[in-house]
N, C-alpha and C positions, 0 to 999 in steps of 0.2 A: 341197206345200212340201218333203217330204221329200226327191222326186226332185230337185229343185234342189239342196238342199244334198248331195248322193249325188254330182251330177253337177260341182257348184265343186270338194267336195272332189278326185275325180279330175281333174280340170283344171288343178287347184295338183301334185297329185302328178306329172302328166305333166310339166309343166313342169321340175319339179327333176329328175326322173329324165330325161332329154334334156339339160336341160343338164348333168347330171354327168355322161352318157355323151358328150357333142362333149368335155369337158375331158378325160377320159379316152380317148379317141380322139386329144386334140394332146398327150400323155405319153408316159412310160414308168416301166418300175422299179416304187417304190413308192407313186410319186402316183398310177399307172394303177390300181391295186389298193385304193387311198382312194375316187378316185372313181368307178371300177365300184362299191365297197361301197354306197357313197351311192348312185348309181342305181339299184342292185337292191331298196333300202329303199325307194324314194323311189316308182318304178314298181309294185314287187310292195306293197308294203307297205301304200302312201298310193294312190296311183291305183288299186287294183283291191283288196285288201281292206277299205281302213278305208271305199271307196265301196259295197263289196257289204254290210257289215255297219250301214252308217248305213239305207242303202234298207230293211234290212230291219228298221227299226224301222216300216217303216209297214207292215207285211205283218200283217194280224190275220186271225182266224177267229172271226165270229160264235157267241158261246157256249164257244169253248173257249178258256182260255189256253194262253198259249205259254212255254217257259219254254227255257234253254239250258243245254248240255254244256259247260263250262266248258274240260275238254281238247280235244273236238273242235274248238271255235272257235276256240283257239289253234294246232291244228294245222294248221286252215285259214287261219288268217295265216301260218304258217311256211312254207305251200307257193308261194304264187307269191315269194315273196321267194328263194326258192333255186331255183327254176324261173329267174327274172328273173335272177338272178348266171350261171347256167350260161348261157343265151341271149346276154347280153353276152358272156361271154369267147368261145364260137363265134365271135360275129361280129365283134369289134371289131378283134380283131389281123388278120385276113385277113379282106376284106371282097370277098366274092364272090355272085353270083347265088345262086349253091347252100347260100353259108352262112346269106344272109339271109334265104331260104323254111325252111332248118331250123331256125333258129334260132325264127321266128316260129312255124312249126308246136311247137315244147315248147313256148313259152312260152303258146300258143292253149290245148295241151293241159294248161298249168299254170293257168290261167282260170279253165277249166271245172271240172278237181277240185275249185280251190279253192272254188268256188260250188257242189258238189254235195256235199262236204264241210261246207260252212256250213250248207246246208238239214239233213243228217243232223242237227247238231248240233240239232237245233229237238227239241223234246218236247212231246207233246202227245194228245190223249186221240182219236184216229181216226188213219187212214192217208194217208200221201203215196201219189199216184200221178201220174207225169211223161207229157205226151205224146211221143212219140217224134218227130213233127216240130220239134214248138216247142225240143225239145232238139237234134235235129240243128240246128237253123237257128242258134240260140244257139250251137253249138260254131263252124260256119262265120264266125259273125263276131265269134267271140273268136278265130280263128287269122288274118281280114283284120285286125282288127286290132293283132293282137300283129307280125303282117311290117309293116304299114304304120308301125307304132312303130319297131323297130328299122331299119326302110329309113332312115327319118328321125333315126335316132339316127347315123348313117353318112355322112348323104348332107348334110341340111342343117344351120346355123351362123347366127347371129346371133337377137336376141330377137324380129325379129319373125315371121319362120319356125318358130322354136319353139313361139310362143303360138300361132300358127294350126295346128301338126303337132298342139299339146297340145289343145286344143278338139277337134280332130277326135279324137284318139284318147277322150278321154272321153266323148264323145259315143257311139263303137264297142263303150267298155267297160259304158258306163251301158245301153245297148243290150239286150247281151248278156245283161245280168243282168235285166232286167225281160221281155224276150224268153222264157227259159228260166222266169218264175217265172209266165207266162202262161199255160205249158201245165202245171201245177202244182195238182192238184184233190185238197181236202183227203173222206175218204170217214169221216162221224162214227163215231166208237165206238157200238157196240150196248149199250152200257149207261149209268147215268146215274151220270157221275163223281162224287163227295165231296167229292173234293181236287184241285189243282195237280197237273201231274206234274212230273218230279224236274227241280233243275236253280232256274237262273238266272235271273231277270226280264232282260228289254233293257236296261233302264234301269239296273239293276246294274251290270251290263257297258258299261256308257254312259261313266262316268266315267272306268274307267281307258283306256277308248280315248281321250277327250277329252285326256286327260292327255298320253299317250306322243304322240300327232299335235302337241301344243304343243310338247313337247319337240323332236319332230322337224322341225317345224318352223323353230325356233329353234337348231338344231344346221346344219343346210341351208342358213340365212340367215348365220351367222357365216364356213361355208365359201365361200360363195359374193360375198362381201360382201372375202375376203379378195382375189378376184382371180385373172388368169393369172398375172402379174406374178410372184407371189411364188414359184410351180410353172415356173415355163418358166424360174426363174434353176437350178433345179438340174439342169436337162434340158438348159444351153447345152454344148456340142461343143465343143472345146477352142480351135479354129480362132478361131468365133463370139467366144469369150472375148477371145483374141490381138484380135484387129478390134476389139473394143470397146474394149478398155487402150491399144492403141494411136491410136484416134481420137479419146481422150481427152487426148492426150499434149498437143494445140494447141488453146489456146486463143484464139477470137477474139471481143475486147471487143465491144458493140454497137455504139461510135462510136472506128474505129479498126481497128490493123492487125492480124493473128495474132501473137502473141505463144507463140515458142519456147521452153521453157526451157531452159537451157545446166545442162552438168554443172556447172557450179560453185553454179547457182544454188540446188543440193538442199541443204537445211537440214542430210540427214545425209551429206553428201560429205565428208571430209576435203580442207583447203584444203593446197595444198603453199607 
């Protein structure tokens, strides 16, 4: 159950983040800077943290609780989210071979902290120890899929190439993170604990995630709900403008001829 909902949420999040990077990709100015923000939230935020931190509500250890570092977990959401802003700006104004392997490789290598950063944050009464493949292998395909995102953030347009880039990419990111948590062997504590260790229950931390992903949610749908329309009128070129005022200038009835109108006919002309 968990991985399902691990893997929607990324799926939604890839979604928004893709489409705020094509709008921001047909921009400039300040709207380009609106929606790179949105897609760095949207991508870093919602598609790769709020999915690394749901799956790992299913992640127990027989006998021992788990409990969370409250800073480190937020420090590991702040990482791909500013990983994810730096990666767009790379790629999005100059969209080249070279920017889009670099681009995907920080954002690959923003993934992966951000999930070795979350596992730190876990507490608990025995030791972590990583296997070194299952960790290589995890990094590998959070950097296929951090290029494969922004290839697609670049290259393809319309909703239904989005939803299929966005499924593939969370499928890459949902991957990545149960990949790396496979080679993940907890080694007990040699004495017999009393207490909790310090820190956070999941379920604590449950709510205000639940919260801010509604929010975000719901901030992403009011942007997105607003249209091109209203961003491409302040982005028109002056020419564009001229063309438009002027093809407005004739009007023709549906049944009937083009209808001119003469200087006299302007309400604020003065008549001689």
């Amino acid at each position: 159950m968990t991985p399902s909902i691990a893997y929607a949420i990324s799926a939604v999040g890839a979604f928004l983040g893709l489409s705020f990077a094509a709008r921001a990709r047909r921009t400039t100015g300040f709207f380009r800077w609106q929606w790179q923000a949105l897609a760095a939230l949207a991508l870093g935020g919602m598609a790769v943290w709020a999915m690394h931190f749901v799956a790992m509500l299913g992640f127990t250890i027989p006998g021992t609780p788990l409990r969370y570092d409250g800073l480190l977990t937020a420090v590991s959401g702040v990482i791909p989210i500013v990983v994810a802003a730096l990666a767009l700006q790379l790629v999005l104004r100059t969209t080249t071979a070279v920017r889009v392997l670099a681009s995907g490789l920080l954002l690959g290598v923003g993934i992966v902290a951000m999930h070795h950063v979350g596992v730190a944050a876990m507490n608990l009464h025995g030791t972590l120890h990583h296997d070194p493949f299952t960790v290589a292998l995890s990094a590998v395909i959070a950097v296929v899929a951090a290029t494969v995102a922004l290839w697609c953030a670049v290259q393809l347009s319309g909703p239904t190439a989005t939803v299929l880039a966005s499924l593939v990419l969370a499928g890459a990111v949902t991957a990545t993170h149960y990949t790396s948590m496979a080679g993940t062997h907890v080694v007990p504590a040699d004495f017999t604990p009393v207490a909790a260790p310090d820190g956070a229950k999941a379920w604590d931390l449950l709510l205000p995630v639940i919260t801010g992903l509604f929010v975000l949610l719901l901030i992403c749908s009011l942007f997105l709900l607003l249209g091109d329309d209203e961003y491409e009128r302040g982005n028109r070129s002056p020419r564009r403008a001229t063309e438009e005022r002027e093809a407005g200038e004739t009007y023709t009835p549906r049944h009937g001829v083009p209808v001119v109108p003469r200087p006299g006919d302007d309400v604020w002309t003065r008549r001689r």
